[in-house]
C-alpha positions in Angstrom: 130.5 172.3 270.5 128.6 173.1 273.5 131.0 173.0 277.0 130.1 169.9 278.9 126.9 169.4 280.4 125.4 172.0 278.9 121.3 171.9 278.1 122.2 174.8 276.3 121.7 175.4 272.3 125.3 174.6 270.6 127.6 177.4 271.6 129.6 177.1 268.3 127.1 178.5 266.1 127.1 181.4 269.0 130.1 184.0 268.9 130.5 187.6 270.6 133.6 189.7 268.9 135.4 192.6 270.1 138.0 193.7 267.7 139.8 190.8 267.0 138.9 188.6 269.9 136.0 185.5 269.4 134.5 183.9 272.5 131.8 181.0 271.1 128.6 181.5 273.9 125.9 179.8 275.1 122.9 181.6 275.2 120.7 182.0 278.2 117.3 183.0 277.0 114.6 181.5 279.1 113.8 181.8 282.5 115.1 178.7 283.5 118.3 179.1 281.5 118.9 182.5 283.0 118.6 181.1 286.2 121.1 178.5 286.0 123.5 180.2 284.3 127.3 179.1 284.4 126.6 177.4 288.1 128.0 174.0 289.2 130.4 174.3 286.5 134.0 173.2 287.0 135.8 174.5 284.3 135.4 177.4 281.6 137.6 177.2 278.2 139.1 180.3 277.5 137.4 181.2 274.5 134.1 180.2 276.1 131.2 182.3 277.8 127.5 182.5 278.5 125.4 185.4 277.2 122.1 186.5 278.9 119.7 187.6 276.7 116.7 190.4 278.1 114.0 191.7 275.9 113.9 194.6 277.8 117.1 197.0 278.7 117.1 197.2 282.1 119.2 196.8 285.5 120.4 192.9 286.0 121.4 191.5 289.0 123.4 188.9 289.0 124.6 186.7 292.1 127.6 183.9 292.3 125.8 182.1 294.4 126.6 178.2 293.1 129.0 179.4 290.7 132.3 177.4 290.6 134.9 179.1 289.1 135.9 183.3 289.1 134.2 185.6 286.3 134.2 188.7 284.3 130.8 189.6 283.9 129.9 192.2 281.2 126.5 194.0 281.0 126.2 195.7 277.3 123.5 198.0 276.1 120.9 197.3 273.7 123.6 199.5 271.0 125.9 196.4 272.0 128.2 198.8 274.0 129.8 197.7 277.0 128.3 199.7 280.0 129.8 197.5 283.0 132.1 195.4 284.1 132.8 192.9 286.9 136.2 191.9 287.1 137.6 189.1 288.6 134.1 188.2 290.7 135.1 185.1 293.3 132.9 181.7 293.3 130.6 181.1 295.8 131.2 179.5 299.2 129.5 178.0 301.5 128.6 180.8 303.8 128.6 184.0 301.1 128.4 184.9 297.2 128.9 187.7 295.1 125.7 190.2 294.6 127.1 192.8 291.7 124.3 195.3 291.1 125.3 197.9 288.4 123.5 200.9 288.2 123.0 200.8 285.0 120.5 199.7 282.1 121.6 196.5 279.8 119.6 194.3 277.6 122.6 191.7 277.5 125.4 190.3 280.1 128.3 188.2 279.0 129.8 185.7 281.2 133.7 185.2 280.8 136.7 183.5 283.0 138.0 186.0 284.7 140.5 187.4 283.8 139.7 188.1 280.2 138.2 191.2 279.9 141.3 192.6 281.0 143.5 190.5 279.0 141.9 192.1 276.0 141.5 195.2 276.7 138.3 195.4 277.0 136.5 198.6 278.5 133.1 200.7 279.0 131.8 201.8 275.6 134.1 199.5 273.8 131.8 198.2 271.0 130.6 194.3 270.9 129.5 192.3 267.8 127.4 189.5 268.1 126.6 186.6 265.7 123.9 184.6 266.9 121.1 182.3 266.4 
């Protein structure tokens, strides 16, 4: 079921695994998708997250600006190998957000509470699977 409010294609027919660890996403395709992202959100389940996908592999910025609640943010190659992470990236607040600019190419970014990406383990080069529609 898609996480409240969402005008987002049904994130249960949407899952990212590493080893043996299932987040169900909601994909951010479009422009205007992509540009809304997880902002104005209150509240993230666990096994939740947003996945920006870029038909090109190249280097993503991504702001906090709007954005509620603290996130990992994972940028993965077009092999599906992690090649960044943010950890633990604050919400915005009224007079400053978050800016993470990696220097490096990715085709996809995954959205997580933070939190996660330590909690399993997860680290550059680690291997991602997705199963999407």
């Amino acid at each position: 079921m898609a996480i409240s409010g969402s005008i987002y294609a049904d994130s249960s027919q949407n899952t990212v695994y590493f080893k043996n660890h299932c987040f169900y996403v909601e994909l951010a395709q479009t422009a205007e998708e992509k540009a809304k992202g997880l902002t104005l959100r209150e509240h993230l389940d666990p096994d939740k997250g947003m996945l920006f996908i870029y038909k090109k592999e190249r280097k993503y910025i991504f702001t906090m600006k709007n954005t509620l609640i603290p996130l990992d943010i994972i940028w993965i190659n077009k092999d599906k190998e992690v090649c960044f992470i943010g950890v633990n990236i604050q919400p915005a607040t009224p007079k400053s957000y978050a800016k993470i600019t990696p220097k490096v190419k990715a085709k996809y970014v995954l959205e997580l509470n933070a939190g996660i990406a330590a909690k399993i383990g997860l680290k550059i080069e680690d291997s991602l699977v997705f199963d999407i529609e």
